[in-house]
C-alpha positions in Angstrom: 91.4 90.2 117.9 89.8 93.4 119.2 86.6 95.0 117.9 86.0 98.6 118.3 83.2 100.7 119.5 82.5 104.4 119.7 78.9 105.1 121.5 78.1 109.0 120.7 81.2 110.4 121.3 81.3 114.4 121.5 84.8 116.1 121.4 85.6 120.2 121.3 88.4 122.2 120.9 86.8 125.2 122.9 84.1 126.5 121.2 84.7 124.4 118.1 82.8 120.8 117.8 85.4 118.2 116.2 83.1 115.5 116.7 79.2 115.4 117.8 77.3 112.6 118.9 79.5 110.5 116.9 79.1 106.2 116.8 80.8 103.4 114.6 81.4 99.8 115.2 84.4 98.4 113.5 84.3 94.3 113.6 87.3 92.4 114.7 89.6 90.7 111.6 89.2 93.5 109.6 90.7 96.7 107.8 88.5 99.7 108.5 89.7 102.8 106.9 88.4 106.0 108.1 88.3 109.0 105.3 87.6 112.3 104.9 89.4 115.7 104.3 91.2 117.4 106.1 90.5 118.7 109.4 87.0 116.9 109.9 88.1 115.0 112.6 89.9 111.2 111.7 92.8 112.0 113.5 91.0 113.4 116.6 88.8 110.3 116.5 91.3 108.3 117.0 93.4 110.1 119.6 90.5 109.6 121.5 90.4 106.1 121.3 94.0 105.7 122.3 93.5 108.1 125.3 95.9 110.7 124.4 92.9 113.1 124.7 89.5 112.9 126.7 86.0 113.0 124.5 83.3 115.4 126.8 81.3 112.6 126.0 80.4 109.2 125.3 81.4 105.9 125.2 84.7 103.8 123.7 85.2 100.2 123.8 87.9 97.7 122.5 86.5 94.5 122.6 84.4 94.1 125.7 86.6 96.6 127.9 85.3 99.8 127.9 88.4 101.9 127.8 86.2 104.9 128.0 83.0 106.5 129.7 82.0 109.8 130.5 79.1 109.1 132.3 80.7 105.8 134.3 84.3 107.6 134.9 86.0 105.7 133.3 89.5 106.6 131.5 91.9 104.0 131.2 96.0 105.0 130.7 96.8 104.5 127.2 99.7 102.2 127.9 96.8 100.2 129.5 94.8 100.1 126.3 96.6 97.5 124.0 96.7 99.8 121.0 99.5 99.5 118.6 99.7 102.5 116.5 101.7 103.8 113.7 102.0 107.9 113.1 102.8 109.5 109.8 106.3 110.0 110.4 106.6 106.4 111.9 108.3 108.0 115.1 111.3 105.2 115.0 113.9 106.4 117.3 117.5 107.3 115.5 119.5 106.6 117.9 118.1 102.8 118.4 118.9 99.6 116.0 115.7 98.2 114.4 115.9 95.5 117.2 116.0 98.3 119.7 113.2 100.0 118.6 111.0 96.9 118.5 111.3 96.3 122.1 111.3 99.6 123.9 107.0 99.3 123.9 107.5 96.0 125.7 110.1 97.2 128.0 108.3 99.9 129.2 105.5 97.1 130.1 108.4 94.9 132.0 107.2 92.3 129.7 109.2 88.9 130.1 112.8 89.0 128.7 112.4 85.8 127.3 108.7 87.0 125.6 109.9 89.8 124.7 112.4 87.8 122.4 109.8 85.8 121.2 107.4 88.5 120.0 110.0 90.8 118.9 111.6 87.8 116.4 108.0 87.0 115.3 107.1 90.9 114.6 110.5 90.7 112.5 109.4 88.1 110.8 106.1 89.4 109.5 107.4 92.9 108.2 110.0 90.6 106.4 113.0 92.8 108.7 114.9 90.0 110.1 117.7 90.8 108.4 118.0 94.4 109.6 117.5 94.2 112.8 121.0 95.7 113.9 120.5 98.6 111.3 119.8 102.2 112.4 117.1 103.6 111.3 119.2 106.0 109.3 120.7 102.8 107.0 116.9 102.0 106.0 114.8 103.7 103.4 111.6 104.8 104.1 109.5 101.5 103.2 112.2 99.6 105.7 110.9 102.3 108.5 107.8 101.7 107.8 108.2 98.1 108.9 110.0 99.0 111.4 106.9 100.7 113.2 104.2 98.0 112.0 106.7 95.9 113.8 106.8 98.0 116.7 103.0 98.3 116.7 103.0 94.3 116.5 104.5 94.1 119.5 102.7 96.6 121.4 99.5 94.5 120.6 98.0 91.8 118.4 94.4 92.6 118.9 94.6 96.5 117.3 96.6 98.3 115.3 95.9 102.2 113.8 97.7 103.5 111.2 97.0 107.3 111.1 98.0 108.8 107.3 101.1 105.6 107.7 102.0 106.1 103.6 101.7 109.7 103.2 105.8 110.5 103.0 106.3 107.7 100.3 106.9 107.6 96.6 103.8 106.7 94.3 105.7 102.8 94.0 106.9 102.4 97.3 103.4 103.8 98.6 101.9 101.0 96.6 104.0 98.2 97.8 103.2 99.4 101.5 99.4 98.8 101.2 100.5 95.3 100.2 102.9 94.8 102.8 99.9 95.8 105.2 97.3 93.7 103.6 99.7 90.6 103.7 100.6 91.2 107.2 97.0 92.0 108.8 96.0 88.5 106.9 98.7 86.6 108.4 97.7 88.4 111.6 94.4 89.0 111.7 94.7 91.5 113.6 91.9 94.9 113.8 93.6 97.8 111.8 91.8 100.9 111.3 93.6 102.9 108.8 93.3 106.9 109.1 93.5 109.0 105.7 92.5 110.9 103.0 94.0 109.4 100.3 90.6 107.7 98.9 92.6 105.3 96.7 94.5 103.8 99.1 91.5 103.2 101.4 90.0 101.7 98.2 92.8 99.3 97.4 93.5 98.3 101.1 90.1 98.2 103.7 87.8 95.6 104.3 84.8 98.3 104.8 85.2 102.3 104.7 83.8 105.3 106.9 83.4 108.3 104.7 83.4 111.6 107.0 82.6 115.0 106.0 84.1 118.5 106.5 81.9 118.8 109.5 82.8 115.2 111.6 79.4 113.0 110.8 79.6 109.6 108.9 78.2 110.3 105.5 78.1 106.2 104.7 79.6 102.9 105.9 80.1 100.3 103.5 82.5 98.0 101.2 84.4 99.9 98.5 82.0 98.1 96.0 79.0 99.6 98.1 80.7 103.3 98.7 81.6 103.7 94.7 78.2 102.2 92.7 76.4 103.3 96.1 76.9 106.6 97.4 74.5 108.1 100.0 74.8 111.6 98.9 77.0 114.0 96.4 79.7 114.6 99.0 80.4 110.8 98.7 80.1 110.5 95.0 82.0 113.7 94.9 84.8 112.8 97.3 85.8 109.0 96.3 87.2 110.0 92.9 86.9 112.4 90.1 83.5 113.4 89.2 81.7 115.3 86.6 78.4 117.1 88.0 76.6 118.2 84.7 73.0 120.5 84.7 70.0 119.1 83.6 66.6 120.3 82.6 63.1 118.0 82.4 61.4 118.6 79.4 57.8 116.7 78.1 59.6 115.0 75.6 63.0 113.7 78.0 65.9 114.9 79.9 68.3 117.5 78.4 72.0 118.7 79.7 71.9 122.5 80.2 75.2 123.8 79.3 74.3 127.2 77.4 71.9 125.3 75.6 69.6 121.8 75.3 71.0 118.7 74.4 69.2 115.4 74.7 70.3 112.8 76.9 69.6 109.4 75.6 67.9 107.9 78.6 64.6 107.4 79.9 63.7 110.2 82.6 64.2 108.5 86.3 61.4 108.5 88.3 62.7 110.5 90.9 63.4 113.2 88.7 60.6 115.7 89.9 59.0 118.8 87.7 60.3 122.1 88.5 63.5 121.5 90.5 66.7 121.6 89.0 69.3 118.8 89.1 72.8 117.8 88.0 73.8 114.6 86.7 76.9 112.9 88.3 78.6 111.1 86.2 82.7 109.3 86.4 85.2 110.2 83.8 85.3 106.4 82.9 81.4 106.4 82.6 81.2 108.3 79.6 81.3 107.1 76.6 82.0 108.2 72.8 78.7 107.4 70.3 78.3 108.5 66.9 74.7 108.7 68.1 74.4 110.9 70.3 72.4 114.5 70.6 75.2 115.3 73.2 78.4 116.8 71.2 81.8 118.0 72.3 85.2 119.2 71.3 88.1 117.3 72.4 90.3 120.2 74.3 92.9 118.1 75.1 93.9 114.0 75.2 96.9 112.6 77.7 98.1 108.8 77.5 98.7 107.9 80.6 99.5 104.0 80.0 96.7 102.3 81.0 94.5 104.7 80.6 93.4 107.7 78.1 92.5 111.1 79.5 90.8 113.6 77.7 89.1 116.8 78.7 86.0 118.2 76.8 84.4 121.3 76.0 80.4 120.4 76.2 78.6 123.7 75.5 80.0 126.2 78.5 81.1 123.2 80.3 84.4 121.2 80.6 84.5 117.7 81.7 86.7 115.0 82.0 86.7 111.5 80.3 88.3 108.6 80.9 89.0 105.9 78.3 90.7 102.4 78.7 93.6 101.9 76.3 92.8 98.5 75.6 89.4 99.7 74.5 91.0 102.5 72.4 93.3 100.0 70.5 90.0 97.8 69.9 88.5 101.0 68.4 90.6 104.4 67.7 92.2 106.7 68.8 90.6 110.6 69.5 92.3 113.3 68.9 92.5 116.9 70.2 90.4 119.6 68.4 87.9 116.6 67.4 84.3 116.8 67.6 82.3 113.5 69.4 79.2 112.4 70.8 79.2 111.5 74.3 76.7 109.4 76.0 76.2 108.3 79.2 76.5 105.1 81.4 76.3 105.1 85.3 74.3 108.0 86.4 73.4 109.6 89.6 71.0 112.3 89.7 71.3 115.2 92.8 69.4 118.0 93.0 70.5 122.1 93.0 71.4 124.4 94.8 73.7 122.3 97.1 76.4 123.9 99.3 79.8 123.7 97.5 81.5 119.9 97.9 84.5 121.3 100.1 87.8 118.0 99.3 
């Protein structure tokens, strides 16, 4: 299996900078997911890496080979690189059966007739497509060609695979059993994936370790999902992996207030790095806040949503509207809140930025 390298890798479209002195090391064995919004640069990252496009500078390496090198002159042909990838629209030819489709990489390569059998059969195998493999494409739904090119990206190499925005045209369900199907097939594997997108919960749910990338192209953080969610570097992190509620604050001598047209008390000890005379917000989750009886901090329920496993309410707090999240098994163990009510919010996991900051662009 095939770590991966990037050593300061610049990349322009003319005069506009996708990527600038950028560097990551993805271990080999591992799920790496790669997220940001759009246009900062994931997909151009890794078109790079495959060699469909040329960095202005830099370094690249998969495994030891250094596929890549401005400086050395060295460019290998993608075909050469012994990347499997799978694109957003999964690209399986109409015209071919599943079967066909699986073997066209290795074809191209003249690879062994006899191999070819082998690896295509065990490819099958592992995206559970056996059965289909003299189906057109056109007789498979869109979780079936998904398979179909993991399958065909199986073949094409079992040291690395990319997956560039691979669940974005599926249903919520079926999008839910394809992060499965990929987590049980890179275990049984082991093969390198690095998984491309923007969909923060599915790089949640599915990657070993996560790459969080701004609007601009630089690595904001690296780290577990664990590390990226009770962790984050900076606001754009905690902003963009899930919903977020950035609330004003104001220091006074006797604690910390919210400032929402006017003063209410938080009931927490002022943070040490909260400094006189510069004005900060509190970040806060939906599912971080809580309802207390005995609170300073008041609201009025604007509106409350079941949504199964979960409670969603919005709330007016002074000139401000936040969002709160509530378990429902924790709502059957208390009450139920309803709409138009007044309640006293407090406040669990905190994180403290300071103001003015440029808008969080997502």
């Amino acid at each position: 299996m095939a770590s991966v390298k990037f050593e300061n890798i610049t990349f322009r479209y003319g005069s506009n900078t996708i990527l600038k002195d950028y560097s990551l090391e993805i271990d080999e064995s591992q799920i790496m997911g790669i997220v940001g919004p759009s246009g900062c640069g994931k997909t151009t990252l890794i078109r790079c890496l495959c060699g469909f496009i040329k960095p202005e500078k830099g370094n690249i390496y998969v495994g030891k080979t250094c596929v890549y090198s401005a400086d050395k002159r060295i460019n290998i042909a993608p075909e050469k690189r012994n990347i499997g990838v799978v694109f957003q629209d999964y690209a399986v030819w109409p015209h071919m059966t599943v079967y066909e489709n699986i073997i066209y990489p290795m074809k191209k390569r003249k690879v062994p007739k006899q191999e070819i059998t082998k690896r295509a059969d065990y490819a099958l195998s592992q995206v559970r497509m056996t059965e289909y493999k003299k189906h057109l494409p056109s007789q498979l739904s869109g979780g079936q060609q998904q398979r179909v090119a993991i399958a065909r990206a199986l073949v094409s190499s079992d040291q690395l695979i990319v997956l560039d925005e691979p669940i974005t045209n599926l249903d919520l369900k079926l999008r839910e059993e394809m992060l499965e199907e990929i987590r049980s097939i890179q275990r049984n594997t082991g093969t390198t994936f690095i998984y491309i997108t923007h969909d923060q919960e599915a790089a949640l749910k599915l990657c070993d370790k996560i790459a969080i990338m701004d609007v601009h192209g630089y690595i904001c953080q690296t780290g577990t999902d664990e590390e990226i969610i009770y962790k984050p570097s900076n606001r754009f992190v905690f902003s963009f992996m899930g919903v977020s509620n950035f609330i004003p604050l104001l220091k006074k001598q006797d604690g910390l207030y919210i400032d929402v047209g006017e003063h209410m008390k938080v009931n927490h000890e002022v943070p040490a790095e909260i400094k006189d005379n510069v004005n900060y917000v509190m970040g806060i989750r939906p599912m971080d806040i809580l309802f207390s009886e005995n609170s300073a901090v008041k609201g009025i329920i604007k509106s409350a949503t079941f949504l199964g496993s979960q409670y969603n309410y919005f709330i007016q707090l002074g000139n401000r509207e936040i969002r709160v999240q509530r378990n429902t098994l924790d709502t059957l163990q208390s009450r139920e809140y309803m709409e138009g009510e007044a309640v006293g919010l407090d406040f669990a996991r905190v994180f403290y930025y300071e103001e003015p900051l440029e808008e969080v662009e997502s």
